[in-house]
N, C-alpha and C positions, 0 to 999 in steps of 0.2 A: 391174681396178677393185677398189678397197679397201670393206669396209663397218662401220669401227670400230665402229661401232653395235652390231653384233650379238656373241653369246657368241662365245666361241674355237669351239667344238665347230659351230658353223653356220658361221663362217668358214673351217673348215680341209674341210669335206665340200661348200660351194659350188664352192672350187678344184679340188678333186679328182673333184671327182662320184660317189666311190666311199664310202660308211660304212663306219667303222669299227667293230668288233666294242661299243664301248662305244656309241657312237651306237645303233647296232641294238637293243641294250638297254634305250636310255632312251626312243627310241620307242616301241617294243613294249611297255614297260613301261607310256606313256602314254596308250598309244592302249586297253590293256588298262584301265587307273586309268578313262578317260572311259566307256568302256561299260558297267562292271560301275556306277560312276555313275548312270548313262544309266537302267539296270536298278531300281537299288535307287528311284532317284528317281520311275520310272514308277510303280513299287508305292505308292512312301509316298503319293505325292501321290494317285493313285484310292482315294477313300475312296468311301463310301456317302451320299449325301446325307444331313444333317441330318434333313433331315423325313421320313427314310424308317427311320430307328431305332426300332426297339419298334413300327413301324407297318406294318399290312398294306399289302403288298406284289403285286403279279402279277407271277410269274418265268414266263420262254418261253427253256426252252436246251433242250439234250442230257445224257443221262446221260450220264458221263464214267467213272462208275467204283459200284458197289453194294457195300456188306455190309450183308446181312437176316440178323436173328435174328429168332425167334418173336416176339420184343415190343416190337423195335425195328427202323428201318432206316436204315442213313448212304449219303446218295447225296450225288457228289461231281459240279457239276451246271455243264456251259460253256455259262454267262450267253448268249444273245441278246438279250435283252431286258427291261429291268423298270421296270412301270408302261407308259410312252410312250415312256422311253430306249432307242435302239437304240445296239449296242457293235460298232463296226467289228473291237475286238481283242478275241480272246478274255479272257472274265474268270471266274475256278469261284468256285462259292461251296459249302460244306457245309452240308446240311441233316438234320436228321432228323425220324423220325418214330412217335412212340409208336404198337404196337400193329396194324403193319402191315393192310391187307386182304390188300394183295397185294404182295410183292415185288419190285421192279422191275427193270428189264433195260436193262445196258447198250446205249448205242445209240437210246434209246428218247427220242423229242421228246415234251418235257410243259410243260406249263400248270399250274403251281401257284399258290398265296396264301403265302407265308411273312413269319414276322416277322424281322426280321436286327438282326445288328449285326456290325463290324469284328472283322475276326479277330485273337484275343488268346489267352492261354493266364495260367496261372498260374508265377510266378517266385520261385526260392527255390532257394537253396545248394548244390549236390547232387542235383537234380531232373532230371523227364526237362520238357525247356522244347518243350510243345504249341506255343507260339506261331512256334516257327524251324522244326519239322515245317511247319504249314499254308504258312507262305514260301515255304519249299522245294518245298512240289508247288503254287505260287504260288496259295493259295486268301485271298481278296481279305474275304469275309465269312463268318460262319457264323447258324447260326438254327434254325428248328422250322417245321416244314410246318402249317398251320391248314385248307388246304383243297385237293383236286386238283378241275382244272378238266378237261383233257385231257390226253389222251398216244395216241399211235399205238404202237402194238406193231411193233418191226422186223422183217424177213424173219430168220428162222431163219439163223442164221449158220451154217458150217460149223464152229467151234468148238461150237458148244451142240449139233450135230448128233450130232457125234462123242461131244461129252458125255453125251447120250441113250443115246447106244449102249454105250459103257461102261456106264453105271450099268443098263442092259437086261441085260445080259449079266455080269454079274461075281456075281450073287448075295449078294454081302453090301455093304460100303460101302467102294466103292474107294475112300476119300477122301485116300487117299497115292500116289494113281497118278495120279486126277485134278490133283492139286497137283503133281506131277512131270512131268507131261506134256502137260498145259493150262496149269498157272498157276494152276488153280481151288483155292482156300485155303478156301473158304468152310465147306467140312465139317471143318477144323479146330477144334478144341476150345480151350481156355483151357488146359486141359491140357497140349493136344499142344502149343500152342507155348511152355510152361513145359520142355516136356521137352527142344525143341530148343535153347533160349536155353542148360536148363544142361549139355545136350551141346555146345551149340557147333558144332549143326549144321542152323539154319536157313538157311544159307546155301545149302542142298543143295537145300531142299524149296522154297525162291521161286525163279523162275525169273529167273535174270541173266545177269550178263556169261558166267559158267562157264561155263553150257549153252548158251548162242549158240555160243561157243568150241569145245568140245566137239561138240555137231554140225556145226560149219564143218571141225573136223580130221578129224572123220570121213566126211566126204563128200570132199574132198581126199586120203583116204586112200583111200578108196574110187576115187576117179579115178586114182589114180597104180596101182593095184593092176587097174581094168579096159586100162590103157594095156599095163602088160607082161604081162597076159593075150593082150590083143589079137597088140603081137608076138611073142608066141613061138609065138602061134597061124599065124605065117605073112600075120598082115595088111599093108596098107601106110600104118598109118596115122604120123603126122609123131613125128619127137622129141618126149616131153614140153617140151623149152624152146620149143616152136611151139606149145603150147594152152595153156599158161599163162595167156594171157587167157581162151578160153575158157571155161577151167576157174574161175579167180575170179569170173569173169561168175554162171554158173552156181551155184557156192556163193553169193556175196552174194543172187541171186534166190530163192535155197530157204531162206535162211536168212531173208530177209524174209518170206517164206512160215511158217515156224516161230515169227519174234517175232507175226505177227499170228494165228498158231493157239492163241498163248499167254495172247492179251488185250491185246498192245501193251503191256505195262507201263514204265515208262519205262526204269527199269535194261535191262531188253532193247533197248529201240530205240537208247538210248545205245551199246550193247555192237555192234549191228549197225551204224550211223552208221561208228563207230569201225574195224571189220571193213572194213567197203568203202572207205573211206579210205587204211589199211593195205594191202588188195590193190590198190589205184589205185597207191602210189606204187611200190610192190615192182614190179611187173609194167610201170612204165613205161618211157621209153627213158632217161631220166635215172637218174643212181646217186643214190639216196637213201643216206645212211647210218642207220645206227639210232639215233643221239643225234637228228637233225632230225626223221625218224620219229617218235619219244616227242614230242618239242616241237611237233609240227606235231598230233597227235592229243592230245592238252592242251590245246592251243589252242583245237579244237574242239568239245574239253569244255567249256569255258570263254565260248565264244560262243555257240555253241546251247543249251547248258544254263547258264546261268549261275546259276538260284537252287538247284541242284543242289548249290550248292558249302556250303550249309545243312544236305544231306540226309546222316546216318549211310550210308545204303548207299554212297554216291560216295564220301566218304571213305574206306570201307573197301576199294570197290574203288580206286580211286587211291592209295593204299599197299600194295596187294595187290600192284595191276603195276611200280608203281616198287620195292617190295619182291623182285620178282621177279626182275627187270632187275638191283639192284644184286648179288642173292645167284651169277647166273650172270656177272655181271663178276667177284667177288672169288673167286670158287670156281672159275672154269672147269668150271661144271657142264656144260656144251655136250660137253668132252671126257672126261666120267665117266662110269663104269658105269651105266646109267640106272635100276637099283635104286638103288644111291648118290644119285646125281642128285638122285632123289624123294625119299629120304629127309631127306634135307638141305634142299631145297627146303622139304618140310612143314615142320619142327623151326624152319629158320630161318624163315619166314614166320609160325607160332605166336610166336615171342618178337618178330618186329617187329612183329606187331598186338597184345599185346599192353596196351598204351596207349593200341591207339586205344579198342578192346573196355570198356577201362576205364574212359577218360572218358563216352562215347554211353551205355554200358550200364550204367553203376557196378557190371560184377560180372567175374571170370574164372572160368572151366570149367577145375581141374584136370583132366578126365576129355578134355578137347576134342582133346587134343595124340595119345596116341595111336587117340581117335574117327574124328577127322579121318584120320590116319594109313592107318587100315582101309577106311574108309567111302568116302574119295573117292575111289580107285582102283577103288570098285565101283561108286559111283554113275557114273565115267567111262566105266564098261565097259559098261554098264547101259543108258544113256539109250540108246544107238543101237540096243540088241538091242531095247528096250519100244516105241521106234518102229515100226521091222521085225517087231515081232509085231504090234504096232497095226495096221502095213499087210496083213500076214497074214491077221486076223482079217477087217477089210474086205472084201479078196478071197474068204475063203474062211467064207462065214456056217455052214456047218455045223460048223467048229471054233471058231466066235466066243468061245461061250463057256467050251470048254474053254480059249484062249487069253488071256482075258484074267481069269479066272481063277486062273491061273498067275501072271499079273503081278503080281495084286493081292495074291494071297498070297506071294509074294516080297517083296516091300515090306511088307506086313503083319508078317512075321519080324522084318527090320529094325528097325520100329518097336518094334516088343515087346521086340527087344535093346534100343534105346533109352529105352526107359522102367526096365526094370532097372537100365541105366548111371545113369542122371538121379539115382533114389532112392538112390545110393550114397551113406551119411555123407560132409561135408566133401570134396565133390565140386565146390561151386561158393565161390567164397571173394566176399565183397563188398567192393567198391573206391569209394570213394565220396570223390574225390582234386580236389582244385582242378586243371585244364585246363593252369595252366604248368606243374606238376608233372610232369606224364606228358607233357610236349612235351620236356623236360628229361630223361626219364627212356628216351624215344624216343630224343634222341640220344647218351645214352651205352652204350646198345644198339649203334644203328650205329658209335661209336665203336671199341668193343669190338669191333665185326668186322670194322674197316679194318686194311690194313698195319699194321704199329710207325712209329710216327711222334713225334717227341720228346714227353714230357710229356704222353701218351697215356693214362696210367692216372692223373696227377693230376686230366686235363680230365672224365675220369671220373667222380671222385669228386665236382669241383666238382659234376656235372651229375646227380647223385645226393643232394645235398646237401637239395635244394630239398624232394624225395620225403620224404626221412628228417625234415624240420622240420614236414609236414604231419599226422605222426599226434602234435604237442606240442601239447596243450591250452593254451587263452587263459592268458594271465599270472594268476596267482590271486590278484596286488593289485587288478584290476578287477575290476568286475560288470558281465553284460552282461541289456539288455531286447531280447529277440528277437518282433519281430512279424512271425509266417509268411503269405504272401500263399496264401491260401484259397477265395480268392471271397468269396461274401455268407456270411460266419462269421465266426468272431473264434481262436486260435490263438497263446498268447504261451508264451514260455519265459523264465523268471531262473536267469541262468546263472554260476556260478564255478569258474573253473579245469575238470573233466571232471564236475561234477556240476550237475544241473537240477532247479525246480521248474517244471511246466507250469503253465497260467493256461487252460482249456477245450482242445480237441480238434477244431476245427471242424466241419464238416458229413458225415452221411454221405447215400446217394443208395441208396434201396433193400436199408440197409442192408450196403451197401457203403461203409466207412468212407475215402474215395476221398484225402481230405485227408490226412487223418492217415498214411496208406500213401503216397502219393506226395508229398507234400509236406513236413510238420514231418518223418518219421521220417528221412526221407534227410538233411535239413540237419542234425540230431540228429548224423546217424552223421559229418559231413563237417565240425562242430563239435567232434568226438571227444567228446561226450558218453557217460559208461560207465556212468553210474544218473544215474535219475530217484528222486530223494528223496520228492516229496512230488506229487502231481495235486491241485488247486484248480477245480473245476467251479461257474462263476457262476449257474449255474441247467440248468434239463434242457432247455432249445430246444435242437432239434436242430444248428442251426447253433454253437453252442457245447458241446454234447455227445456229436456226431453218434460220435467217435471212441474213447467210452469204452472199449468191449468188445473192442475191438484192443486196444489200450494195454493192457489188462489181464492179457492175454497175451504181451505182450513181455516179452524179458529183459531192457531197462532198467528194467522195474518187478521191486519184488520182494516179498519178504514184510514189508519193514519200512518201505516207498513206503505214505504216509499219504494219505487221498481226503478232501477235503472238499469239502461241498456243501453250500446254504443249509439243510439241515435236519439236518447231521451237520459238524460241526468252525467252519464259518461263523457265529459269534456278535457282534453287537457289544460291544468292548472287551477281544478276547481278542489275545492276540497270542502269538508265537514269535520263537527266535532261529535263525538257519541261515546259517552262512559270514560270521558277522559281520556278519550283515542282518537290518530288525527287520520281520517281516510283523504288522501293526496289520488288524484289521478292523474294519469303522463299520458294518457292516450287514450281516444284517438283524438285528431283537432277538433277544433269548434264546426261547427256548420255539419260534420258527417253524417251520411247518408247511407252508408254501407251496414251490413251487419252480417259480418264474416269475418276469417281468420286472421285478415291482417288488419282489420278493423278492431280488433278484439278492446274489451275496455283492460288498460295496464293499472293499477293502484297501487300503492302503497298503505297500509297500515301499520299504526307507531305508537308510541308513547317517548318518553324522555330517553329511555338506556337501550330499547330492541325495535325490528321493525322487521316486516313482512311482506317479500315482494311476488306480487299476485298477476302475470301476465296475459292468465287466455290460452289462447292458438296464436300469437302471433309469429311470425317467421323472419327470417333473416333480414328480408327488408325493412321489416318495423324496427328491428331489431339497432341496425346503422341509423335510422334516420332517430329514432330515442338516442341513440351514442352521441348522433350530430351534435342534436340539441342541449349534452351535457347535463341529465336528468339526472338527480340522485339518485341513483337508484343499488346501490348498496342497500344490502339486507342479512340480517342473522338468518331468516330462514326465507328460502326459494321455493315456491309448488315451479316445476321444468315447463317451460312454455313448451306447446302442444305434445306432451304425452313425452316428452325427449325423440320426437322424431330429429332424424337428423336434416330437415329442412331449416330445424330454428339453434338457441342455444350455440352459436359462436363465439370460436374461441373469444373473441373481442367481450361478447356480451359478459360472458362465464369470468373473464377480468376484471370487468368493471364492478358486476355485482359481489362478484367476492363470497358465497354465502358459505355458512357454517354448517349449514345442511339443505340440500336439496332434496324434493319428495315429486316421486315422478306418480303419476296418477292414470295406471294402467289395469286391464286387462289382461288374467293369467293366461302367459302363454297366449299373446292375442297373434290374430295373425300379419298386424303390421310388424313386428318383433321391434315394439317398445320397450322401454329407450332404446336408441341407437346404440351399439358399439362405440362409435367416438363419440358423441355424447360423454357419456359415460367415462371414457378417459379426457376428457377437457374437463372438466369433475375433479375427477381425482387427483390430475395436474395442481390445483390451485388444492388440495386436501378437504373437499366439502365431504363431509359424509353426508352417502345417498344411500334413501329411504324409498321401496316401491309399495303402493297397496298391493301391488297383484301377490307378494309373500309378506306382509305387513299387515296385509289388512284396513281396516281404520286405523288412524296415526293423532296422535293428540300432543301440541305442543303448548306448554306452561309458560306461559311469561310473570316472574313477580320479581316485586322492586329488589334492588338489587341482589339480584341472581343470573346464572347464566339460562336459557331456556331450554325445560327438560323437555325430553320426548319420550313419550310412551307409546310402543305397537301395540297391537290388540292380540295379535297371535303372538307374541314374545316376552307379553308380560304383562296385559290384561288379564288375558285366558288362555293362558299355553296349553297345549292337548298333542298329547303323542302321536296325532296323524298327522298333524301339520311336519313333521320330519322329511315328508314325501316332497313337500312344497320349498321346505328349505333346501333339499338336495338339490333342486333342480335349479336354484337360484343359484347357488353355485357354479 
């Protein structure tokens, strides 16, 4: 029976009943496409109720995960319940909390009040993107604790037990033994994990795929090592190839035992999933090969974790092992010296992560290559002795603390090497590269380490190309207007060819200039920006000045980087020229004294065909008395005086300027509910199209000779990402 109807590829596997290697693929392919689907769809579409934004709330979950500091605390918390909603699926939301009483404890069922809103991050060129972090450990909302209701305290675990016991017993602060051996990070310092990022050997001190690995070979090593004890003892016990199961049985159970001494962190339980999988099919009566093996434990990464595939760790692990796999196919490291082996092994796994390290982290550790080198064949050697005395101690309380004493000062050593290596000049280099680049730059890596193969070192070069165009500063016949997404601030940069002037600083938080560090300076570096010419501070609000006293100190400023401020260089009628740009100031008068919102400095920026009008906070009253005065102040593009609060931006104003687009420079979902409502339709009246960061993100407008000025968002068409769908709905 014929069925023309259908494709070739369905008609030739109906006859046959057998699929063919491409069929196999394009199923697999689609059956992969609808779940991951399946996944991102469940996320976007469970948002938070409407009416439950900015509004108190009653949350009923579990702690899922704590970090306490003295004056804060971030609990990461699976949802049961909020308000009257009960949640058949698990759902986490982050919370925190100014000021702790008390620090809370994984494990522990609580009753809170908190305010929320949908989880978002800030976005910008270069940055590290919170919002694909919260995805990836799928946290649904975040927010601030207002008030605890209840919580039950859970039985003492056997981890905190142990944990007691170390810190009873060591005399000073094991807090690198505890992190090597529990999982427990929490006495780590900003420091310490400054130190490890620019060693490059964080990966040592969290517990993951390694050390699951590493006590699974050690305990199998251990079994094959009691089996030829046994016979040559004269026992009768079977062939190692008769306990093989046994013996995986046995490791995958101790080893789950070890992921949940550790705290379950997810990279481990992943690592263990993975592990028993692996002994399942090895040890079965079927011949698995080791290409189906990698594909079949892929898979599994891929269905069980699938928002993991957001997460920097998976990544890194996921090129680690496929990095692994590929160096011991082209080398035949299986049949090398196994000093060789290892050394190779390391060398070449340093230059094939080095792309990944660069994109997630925007930095590399010269110093990591031969760190790494030293440190991992000790910390491999290591973990299983610090067990074995952990068990020692245990057993034997009168040397408890001479033993774990020893550990901890061991590890303490280490550290202290590691803080010497850290502070080494020109130790850590910063990479701060657009994402195709180093995918590009990844495979002319592996290029380079395949056989000869024709036109192997042109594909090379192509594949190199892309890297070497990324450190070329913007064309210097345009000008570009850079608005950095901030939060509730404001943060601009006018940009030509490798030089900038800034337009405010955004917010800092305790004095921690958090904007300015993570957000403008990385776009800055990722821009190839190489001086900052001139800082223009619209007034001292924090959220426009928060970033001053950083920026002060960096070396794109220098000694000939000019600062004006409404009481120092901001005059009306004065102006400059720079890169062929004319900077016009309209406010505030000469003589002023003030440095506040209606003081704000107003400018313009121009060239012959476009021009750029840059207000501040000023308000309705600045607003008439600039009208009075008859100030040009038409512009192609508008940043919204103060945030589009509806104090400022009158209809009068929104007449006069006329602009073609306006960019209002808010905070998601802040809680002044920026822009205003009529704002917004006085706007649309005159037909400006309006641009917000709080779903926009960074905003970047193009001015070149004759053309109209483009605009590009960062979330719409930078780097579009299918979570951001959650952010578009609600802008809506």
């Amino acid at each position: 029976m014929r069925y023309p109807f259908l494709p070739r590829i369905c008609r030739k596997s109906s006859y046959s009943g057998v699929l063919s290697g491409t069929e196999k693929v394009i199923q697999g392919a689609s059956i992969g496409i609808l779940w991951m689907a399946s996944v991102g769809h469940w996320y976007v579409v469970w948002q938070l109720p409407v009416n439950n934004i900015h509004q108190d709330v009653t949350v009923k979950g579990e702690i899922f995960d704590v970090d306490c500091d003295f004056d804060k605390q971030q609990l990461t918390v699976a949802v049961d319940a909020l308000d009257n909603d009960t949640y058949f699926f698990t759902r986490y939301i982050r919370v925190y909390e100014h000021t702790p009483i008390a620090c809370r404890q994984a494990g522990q069922d609580v009753t809170f009040t908190a305010r929320l809103k949908p989880a978002a991050g800030l976005a910008n060129p270069g940055a590290f993107d919170y919002h694909r972090l919260l995805v990836s450990k799928n946290i649904v909302a975040t927010g601030y604790i207002r008030a605890w209701q209840q919580w039950h305290a859970p039985s003492e675990s056997a981890r905190q037990q142990i944990k007691r016991f170390i810190v009873s017993h060591s005399g000073s602060d094991p807090k690198w033994l505890l992190a090597l051996l529990l999982g427990d990070r929490s006495g780590l310092s900003d420091a310490d994990w400054d130190t490890l990022q620019n060693t490059g050997t964080a990966h040592l001190f969290s517990v993951s795929g390694m050390h699951v690995g590493i006590i699974a070979t050690a305990l199998v090593l251990l079994a094959k090592i009691a089996i030829v004890v046994w016979s040559r003892a004269g026992g009768t016990l079977a062939p190692y190839r008769n306990v093989r199961r046994p013996i995986a049985v046995a490791v995958c159970l101790v080893a789950a035992g070890y992921v949940t001494l550790t705290g379950a962190a997810l990279p481990a339980v992943r690592a263990w999933v993975l592990l028993t999988i692996c002994f399942t099919l090895t040890t079965s009566a079927a011949s698995w090969s080791a290409r189906h093996v990698a594909l079949l434990m892929t898979t599994a990464c891929f269905v069980l974790f699938p928002l993991q595939l957001l997460s920097a760790g998976f990544i890194l692990s996921l090129a680690a092992v496929y990095g692994i796999w590929f160096l011991l196919w082209r080398y035949q490291l299986a049949a090398t010296n196994w000093w060789r082996a290892g050394l190779m092994m390391q060398v070449g796994l340093s230059l094939l992560l080095i792309p990944v390290t660069a994109g997630w982290f925007s930095l590399f550790s010269l110093v990591s290559l031969p760190v790494n080198l030293v440190l991992i064949p000790v910390i491999t050697l290591s973990l299983p002795l610090l067990f074995l005395s952990l068990g020692a101690a245990l057993l034997m309380p009168a040397f408890a603390g001479d033993i774990i004493r020893c550990c901890a000062t061991f590890l303490n050593v280490i550290a202290s090497v590691l803080e010497r290596v850290a502070s080494l000049p020109g130790g850590v280099v910063q990479m701060t590269l657009p994402s195709g680049s180093l995918l590009m730059l990844m495979v002319a890596i592996c290029l380079m380490a395949f056989p000869a193969v024709p036109y192997r070192k042109c594909c090379v070069c192509l594949c190199l190309l892309p890297l070497m165009l990324a450190w070329v500063p913007y064309r210097s016949d345009s000008w570009f207007l850079h608005v950095f997404d901030v939060g509730q601030g404001t943060a601009l940069a006018i940009t030509r060819g490798d030089r900038a002037i800034l337009i405010d600083t955004g917010p800092a938080y305790n004095d921690y200039a958090y904007a300015m560090e993570s957000a403008v300076l990385p776009a800055l570096k990722q821009l190839n920006i190489r001086h900052i010419d001139g800082v223009i501070i619209s007034h001292s609000d924090n959220d426009h000045a928060g970033g001053v006293n950083l920026l002060r100190q960096h070396p794109l400023t220098h000694t000939n980087t000019f600062w004006h401020t409404p009481v120092s260089g901001c005059r009306q009628g004065s102006q400059f020229q720079w890169q062929s740009l004319t900077f016009y100031y309209h406010w505030p008068m000469p003589g002023n004294l003030t440095n506040d919102n209606a003081n704000s400095c107003v400018l313009t920026v121009k060239d012959d065909e476009h021009s750029v009008l840059l207000p501040g906070d000023i308000e309705r009253s600045t607003e008439y008395q600039l009208l009075a005065q008859r100030s040009t102040l038409a512009a192609n593009v508008l940043v919204a005086p103060h945030h589009g609060s509806r104090t400022s931006s009158t209809m009068a104003w929104v007449k006069v300027t006329q602009p073609e687009t306006v960019i209002f420079t808010t905070g998601y979902l802040n809680r002044w509910h920026f822009p205003s409502h009529d704002v917004v339709e006085r706007y649309r009246k005159v037909g400006a199209r309006q641009l917000n960061t709080a779903f926009s993100g960074y905003i970047r407008v193009a001015f070149s000779p004759g053309a109209s000025p483009q605009v590009q968002q960062y979330r719409q068409d930078l780097a579009p990402a299918w979570y951001h769908a959650a952010l578009f709905t609600r802008e809506k």
